[in-house]
C-alpha positions as CSV (number, residue, x, y, z in Angstrom):
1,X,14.7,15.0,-26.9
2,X,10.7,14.8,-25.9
3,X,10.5,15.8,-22.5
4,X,8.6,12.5,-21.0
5,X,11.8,10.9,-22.9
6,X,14.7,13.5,-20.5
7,X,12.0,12.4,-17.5
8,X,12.3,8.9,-18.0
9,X,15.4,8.8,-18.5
10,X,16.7,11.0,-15.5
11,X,14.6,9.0,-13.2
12,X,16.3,5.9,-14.4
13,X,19.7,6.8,-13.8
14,X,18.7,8.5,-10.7
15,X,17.6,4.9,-9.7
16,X,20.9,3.6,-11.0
17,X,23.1,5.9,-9.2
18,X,21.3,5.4,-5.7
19,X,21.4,1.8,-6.2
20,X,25.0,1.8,-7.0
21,X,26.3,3.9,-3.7
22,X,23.3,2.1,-1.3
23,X,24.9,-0.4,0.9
24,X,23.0,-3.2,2.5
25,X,22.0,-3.5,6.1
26,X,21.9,-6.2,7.8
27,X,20.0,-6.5,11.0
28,X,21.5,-10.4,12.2
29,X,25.1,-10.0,12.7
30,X,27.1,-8.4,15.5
31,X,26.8,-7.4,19.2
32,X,23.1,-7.1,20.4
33,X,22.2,-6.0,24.1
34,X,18.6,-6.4,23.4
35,X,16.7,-9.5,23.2
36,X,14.7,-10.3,19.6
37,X,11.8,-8.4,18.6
38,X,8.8,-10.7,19.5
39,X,5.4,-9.0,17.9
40,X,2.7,-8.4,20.2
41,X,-1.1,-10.2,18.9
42,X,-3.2,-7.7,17.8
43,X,-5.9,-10.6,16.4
44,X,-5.9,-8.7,13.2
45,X,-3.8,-10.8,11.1
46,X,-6.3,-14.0,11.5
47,X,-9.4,-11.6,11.6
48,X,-11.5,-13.0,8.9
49,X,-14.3,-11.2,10.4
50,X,-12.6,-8.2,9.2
51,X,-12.1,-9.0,5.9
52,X,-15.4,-9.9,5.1
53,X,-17.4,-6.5,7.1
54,X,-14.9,-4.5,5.1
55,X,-16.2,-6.3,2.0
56,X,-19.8,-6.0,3.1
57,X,-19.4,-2.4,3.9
58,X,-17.6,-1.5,-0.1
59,X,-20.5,-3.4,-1.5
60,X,-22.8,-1.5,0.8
61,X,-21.6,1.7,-0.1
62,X,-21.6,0.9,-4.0
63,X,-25.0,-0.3,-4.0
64,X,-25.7,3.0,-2.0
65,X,-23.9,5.9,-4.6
66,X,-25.8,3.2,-7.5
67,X,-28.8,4.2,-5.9
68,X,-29.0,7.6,-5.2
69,X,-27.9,8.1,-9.2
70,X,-30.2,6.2,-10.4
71,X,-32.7,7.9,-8.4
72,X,-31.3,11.2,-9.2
73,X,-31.8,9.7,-13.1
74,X,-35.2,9.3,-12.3
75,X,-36.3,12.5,-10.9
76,X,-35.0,14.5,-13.6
């Protein structure tokens, strides 16, 4: 048997076996002192802002490595 073939195939019944003995969890049923988690607003899951200077900034820096090859091209 190739050995990518033994890999493969240990990592799938690796899988199988964990999934077979892994019980689920769940997190709504029973006795809870505590009151429910209510998430704090950090403003970055509507920041569009952010998106878009993070976009600016990759295209920024593309242009910039671009560049300095080309010009590197050039003075050879």
């Amino acid at each position: 048997m190739k050995k990518i073939n033994r890999v493969t195939l240990l990592s799938f019944l690796s899988l199988v076996i964990l999934r077979a003995f892994n019980a689920p969890a769940l997190a709504d049923g029973g006795y809870n002192p505590y009151g429910p988690h209510i998430p704090e607003d950090t403003g970055i899951a509507d920041a569009k802002i952010f998106i878009i200077i993070a976009i600016v900034v990759y295209t920024a820096g593309l242009v910039l490595i671009a560049t300095s090859k080309f010009l590197k091209k050039k003075a050879e």
